[in-house]
Legacy VTK file of the C-alpha trace (Angstrom):
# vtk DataFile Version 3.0
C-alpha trace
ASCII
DATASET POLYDATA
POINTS 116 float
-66.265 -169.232 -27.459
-69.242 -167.848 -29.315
-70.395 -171.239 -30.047
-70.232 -171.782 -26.254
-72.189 -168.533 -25.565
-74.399 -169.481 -28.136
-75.454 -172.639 -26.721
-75.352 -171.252 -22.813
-78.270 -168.940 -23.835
-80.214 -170.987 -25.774
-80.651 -173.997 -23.858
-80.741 -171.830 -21.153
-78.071 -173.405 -18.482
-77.730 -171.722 -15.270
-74.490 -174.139 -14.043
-72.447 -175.547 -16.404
-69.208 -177.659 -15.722
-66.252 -178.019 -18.503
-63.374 -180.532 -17.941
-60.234 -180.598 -19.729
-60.289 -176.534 -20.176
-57.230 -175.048 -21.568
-56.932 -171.498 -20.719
-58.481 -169.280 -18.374
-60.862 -166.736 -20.979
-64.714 -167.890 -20.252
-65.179 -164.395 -18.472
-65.680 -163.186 -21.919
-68.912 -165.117 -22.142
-71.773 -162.389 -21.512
-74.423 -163.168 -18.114
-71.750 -165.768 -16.894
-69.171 -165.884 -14.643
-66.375 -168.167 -14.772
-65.139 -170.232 -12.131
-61.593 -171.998 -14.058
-58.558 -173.809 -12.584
-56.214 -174.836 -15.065
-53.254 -176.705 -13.344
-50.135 -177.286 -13.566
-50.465 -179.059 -16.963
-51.995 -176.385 -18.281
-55.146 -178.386 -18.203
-58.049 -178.163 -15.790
-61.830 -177.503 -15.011
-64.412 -174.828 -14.993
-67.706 -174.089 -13.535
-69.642 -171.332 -15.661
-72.431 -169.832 -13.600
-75.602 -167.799 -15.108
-75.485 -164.052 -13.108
-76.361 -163.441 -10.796
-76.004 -167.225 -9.342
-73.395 -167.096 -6.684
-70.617 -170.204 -5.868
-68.931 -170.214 -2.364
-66.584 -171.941 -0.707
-64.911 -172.894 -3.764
-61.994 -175.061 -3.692
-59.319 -176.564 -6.241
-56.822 -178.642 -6.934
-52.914 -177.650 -7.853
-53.346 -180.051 -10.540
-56.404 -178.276 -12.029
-58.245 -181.726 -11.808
-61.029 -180.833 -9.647
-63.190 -178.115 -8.024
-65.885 -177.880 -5.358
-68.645 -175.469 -4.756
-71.489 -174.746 -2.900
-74.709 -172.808 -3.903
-77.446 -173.076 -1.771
-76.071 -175.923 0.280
-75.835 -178.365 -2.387
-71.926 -178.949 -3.423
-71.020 -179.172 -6.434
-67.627 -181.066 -7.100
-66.485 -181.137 -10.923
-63.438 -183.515 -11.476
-61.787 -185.546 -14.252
-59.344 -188.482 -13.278
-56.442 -189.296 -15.443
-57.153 -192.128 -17.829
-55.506 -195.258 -20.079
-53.283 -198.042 -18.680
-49.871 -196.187 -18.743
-51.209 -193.669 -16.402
-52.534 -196.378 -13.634
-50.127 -194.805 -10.621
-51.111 -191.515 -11.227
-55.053 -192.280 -11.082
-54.431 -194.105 -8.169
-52.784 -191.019 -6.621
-56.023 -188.936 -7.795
-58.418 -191.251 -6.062
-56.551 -191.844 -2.688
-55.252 -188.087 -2.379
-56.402 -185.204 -4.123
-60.083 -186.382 -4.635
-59.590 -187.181 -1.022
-58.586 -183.884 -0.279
-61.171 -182.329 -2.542
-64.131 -184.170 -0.938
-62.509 -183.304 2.729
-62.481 -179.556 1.873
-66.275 -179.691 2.019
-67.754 -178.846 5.699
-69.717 -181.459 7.110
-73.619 -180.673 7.538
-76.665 -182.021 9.811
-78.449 -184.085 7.118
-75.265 -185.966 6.043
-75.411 -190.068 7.271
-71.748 -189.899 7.146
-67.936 -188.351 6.124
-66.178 -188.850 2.902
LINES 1 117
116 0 1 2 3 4 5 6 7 8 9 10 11 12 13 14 15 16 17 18 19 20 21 22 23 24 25 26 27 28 29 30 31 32 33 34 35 36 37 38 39 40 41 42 43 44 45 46 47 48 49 50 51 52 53 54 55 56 57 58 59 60 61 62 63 64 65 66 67 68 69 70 71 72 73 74 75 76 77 78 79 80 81 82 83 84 85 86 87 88 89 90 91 92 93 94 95 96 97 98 99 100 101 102 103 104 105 106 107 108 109 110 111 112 113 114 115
């Protein structure tokens, strides 16, 4: 964690997204706030945000594979798929439904040519 915190303030990043996260303790990180879903396989993702940046409408998945956001009416969505060949039904599933679903969750707006 200190070599995260480390490397949050020097290269000063105001949004950072983390995939494969294992446990829910980035609030510790000082100026950030953390933004985690670990799922059900006690793997997910997280969005750290520099203070006193604000994320609404946040949404995630059960399986702690994905998370949307919006700050200042640009989404952000932050996902990683299930990978390798043995695993082929279950990417499937994230790319037809929960990414799906995900994408969905996010409210439709004026300047958008179309719906996901």
């Amino acid at each position: 964690m200190r070599m995260l915190e480390e490397f949050l303030q020097k290269q000063e990043i105001d949004i950072l997204l983390l995939q494969e996260v294992t446990h829910n303790e980035f609030g510790m990180i000082r100026g950030y706030k953390a933004h985690t879903n670990v799922g059900i396989y006690n793997r997910g993702t997280a969005m750290l945000t520099r203070e006193p940046i604000t994320l609404t409408n946040i949404t995630r998945l059960p399986s702690g594979r994905g998370g949307a956001a919006c700050y200042r009416g640009v989404w952000i969505v932050n996902i990683y798929a299930p990978s390798g060949t043995s695993r082929r039904q279950e990417r499937e599933d994230f790319y037809n439904v929960a990414l799906t679903y995900l994408l969905r969750s996010i409210p439709p707006h004026d300047d958008h040519r179309g719906r996901f």
